[in-house]
C-alpha positions in Angstrom: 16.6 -26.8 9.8 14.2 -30.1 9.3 15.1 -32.0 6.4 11.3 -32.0 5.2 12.3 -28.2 4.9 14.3 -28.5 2.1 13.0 -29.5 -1.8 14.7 -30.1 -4.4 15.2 -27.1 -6.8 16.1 -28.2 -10.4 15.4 -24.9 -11.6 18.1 -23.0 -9.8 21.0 -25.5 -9.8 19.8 -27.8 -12.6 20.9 -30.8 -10.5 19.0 -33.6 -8.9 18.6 -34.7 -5.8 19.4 -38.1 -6.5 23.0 -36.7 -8.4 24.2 -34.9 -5.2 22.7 -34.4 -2.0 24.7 -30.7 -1.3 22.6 -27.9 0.2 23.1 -26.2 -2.5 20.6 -28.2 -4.6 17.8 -27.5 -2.0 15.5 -24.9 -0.6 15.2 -24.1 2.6 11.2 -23.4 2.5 11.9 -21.8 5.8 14.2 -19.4 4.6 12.1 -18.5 1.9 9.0 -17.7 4.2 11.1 -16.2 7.0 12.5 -13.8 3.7 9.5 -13.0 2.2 7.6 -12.3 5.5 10.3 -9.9 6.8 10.0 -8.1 2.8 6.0 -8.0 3.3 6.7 -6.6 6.7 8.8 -3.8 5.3 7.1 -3.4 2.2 3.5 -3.0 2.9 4.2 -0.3 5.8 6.3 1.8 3.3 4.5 5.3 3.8 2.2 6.0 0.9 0.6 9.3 -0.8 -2.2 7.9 -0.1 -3.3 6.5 3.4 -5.8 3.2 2.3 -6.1 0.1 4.4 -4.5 -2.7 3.3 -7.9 -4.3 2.7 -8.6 -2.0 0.5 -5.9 -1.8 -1.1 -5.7 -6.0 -1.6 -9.6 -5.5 -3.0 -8.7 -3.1 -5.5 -5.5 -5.2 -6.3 -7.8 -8.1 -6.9 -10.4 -6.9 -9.3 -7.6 -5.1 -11.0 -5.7 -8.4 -11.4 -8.6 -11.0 -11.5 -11.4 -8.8 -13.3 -14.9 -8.3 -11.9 -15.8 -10.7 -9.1 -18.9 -11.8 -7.2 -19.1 -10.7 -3.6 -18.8 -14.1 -2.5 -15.5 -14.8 -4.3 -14.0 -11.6 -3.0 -14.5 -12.1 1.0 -13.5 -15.7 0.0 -10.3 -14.8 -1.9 -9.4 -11.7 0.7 -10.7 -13.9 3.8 -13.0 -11.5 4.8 -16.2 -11.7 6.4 -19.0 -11.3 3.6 -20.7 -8.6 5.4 -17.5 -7.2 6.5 -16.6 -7.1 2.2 -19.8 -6.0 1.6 -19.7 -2.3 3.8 -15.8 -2.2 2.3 -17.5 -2.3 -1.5 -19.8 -0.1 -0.2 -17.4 2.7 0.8 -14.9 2.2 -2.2 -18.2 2.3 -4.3 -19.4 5.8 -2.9 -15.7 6.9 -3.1 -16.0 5.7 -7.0 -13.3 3.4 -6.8 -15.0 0.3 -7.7 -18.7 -0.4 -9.0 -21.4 -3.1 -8.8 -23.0 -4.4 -11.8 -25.7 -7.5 -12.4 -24.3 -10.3 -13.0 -24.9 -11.2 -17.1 -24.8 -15.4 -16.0 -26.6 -14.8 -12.8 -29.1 -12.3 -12.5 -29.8 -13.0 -9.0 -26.1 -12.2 -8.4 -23.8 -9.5 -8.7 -20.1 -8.7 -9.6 -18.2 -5.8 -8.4 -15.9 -4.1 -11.2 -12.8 -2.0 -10.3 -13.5 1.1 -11.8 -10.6 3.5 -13.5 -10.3 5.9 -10.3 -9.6 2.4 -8.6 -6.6 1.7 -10.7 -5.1 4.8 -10.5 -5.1 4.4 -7.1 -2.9 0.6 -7.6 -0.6 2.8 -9.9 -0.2 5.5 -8.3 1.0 3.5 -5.0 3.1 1.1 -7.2 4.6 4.6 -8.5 5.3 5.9 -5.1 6.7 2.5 -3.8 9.2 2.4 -7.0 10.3 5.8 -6.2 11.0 4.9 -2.6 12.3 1.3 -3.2 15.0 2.1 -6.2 17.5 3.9 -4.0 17.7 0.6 -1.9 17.9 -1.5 -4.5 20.6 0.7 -5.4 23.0 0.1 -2.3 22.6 -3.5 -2.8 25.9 -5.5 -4.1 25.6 -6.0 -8.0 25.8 -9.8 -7.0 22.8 -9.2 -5.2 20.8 -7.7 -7.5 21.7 -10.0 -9.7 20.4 -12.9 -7.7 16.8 -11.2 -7.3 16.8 -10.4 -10.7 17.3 -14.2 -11.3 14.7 -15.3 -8.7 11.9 -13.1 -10.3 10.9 -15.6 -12.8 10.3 -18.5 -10.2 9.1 -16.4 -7.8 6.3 -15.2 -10.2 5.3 -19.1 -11.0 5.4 -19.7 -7.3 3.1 -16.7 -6.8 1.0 -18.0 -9.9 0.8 -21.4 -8.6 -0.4 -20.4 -5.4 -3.3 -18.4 -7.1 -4.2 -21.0 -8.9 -4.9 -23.5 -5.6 -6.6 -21.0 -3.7 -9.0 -20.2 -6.7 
């Protein structure tokens, strides 16, 4: 690994850097990507009840999370073309899973609200993905479910944080 790779993490070890310079008191950056890629990969082609795209499904995610949005925002946030976005809100429009309303700052504008078929479809796909992720949690070591249990918290904040800088 690069040494640039590696930051100190108080949080974990609560040591410094400039105490002790054991690998313990970094994190390898890389490992963390390389880990949280190969989850994604396995993760987001779990089979679903419901076969959406993940476009789709990251849209709906979105409003659900972040509230109504303007069109711009959204192919900005979900680095999609506008038009592109636009025929997608189209579709999950018509299927009544997300709706268009004007804008009460802007009137020229509009912002698209998630409606409550659209998150039933985010819960029911974070029910099916629970039902189908619990029994391999469950072969995992006790020590290791312990670990991720302990990693949530800073893995949230890291996931908040980079929210915040792409807003």
């Amino acid at each position: 690994m690069h040494q640039r790779d590696y930051i100190s993490v108080r949080y974990f070890s609560r040591v410094t850097t400039s105490q002790t310079n054991s690998p313990q008191d970094h994190l390898d950056v890389r490992a963390l990507i390389s880990a949280i890629e190969n989850f994604n990969r396995f993760y987001i082609r779990l089979p679903a009840l419901q076969t959406l795209s993940f476009t789709t499904l990251s849209v709906l995610d979105t409003l659900n999370s972040r509230g109504p949005t303007r069109l711009t925002k959204l192919a900005k946030t979900e680095q999609i073309s506008q038009p592109g976005l636009t025929q997608l809100v189209t579709r999950l429009e018509q299927d009544g899973l997300v709706e268009r309303r004007p804008d009460p700052t802007d009137g020229r504008a509009v912002l698209v609200h998630i409606t409550d078929a659209g998150r039933q479809v985010g819960a029911s796909r974070l029910e099916d993905r629970i039902r189908r992720l619990v029994p391999l949690v469950a072969q995992l070591a006790p020590e290791d479910q312990r670990a991720i249990t302990e990693a949530l918290p800073a893995l949230s904040r890291l996931a908040e944080l980079g929210h915040r800088t792409r807003s």
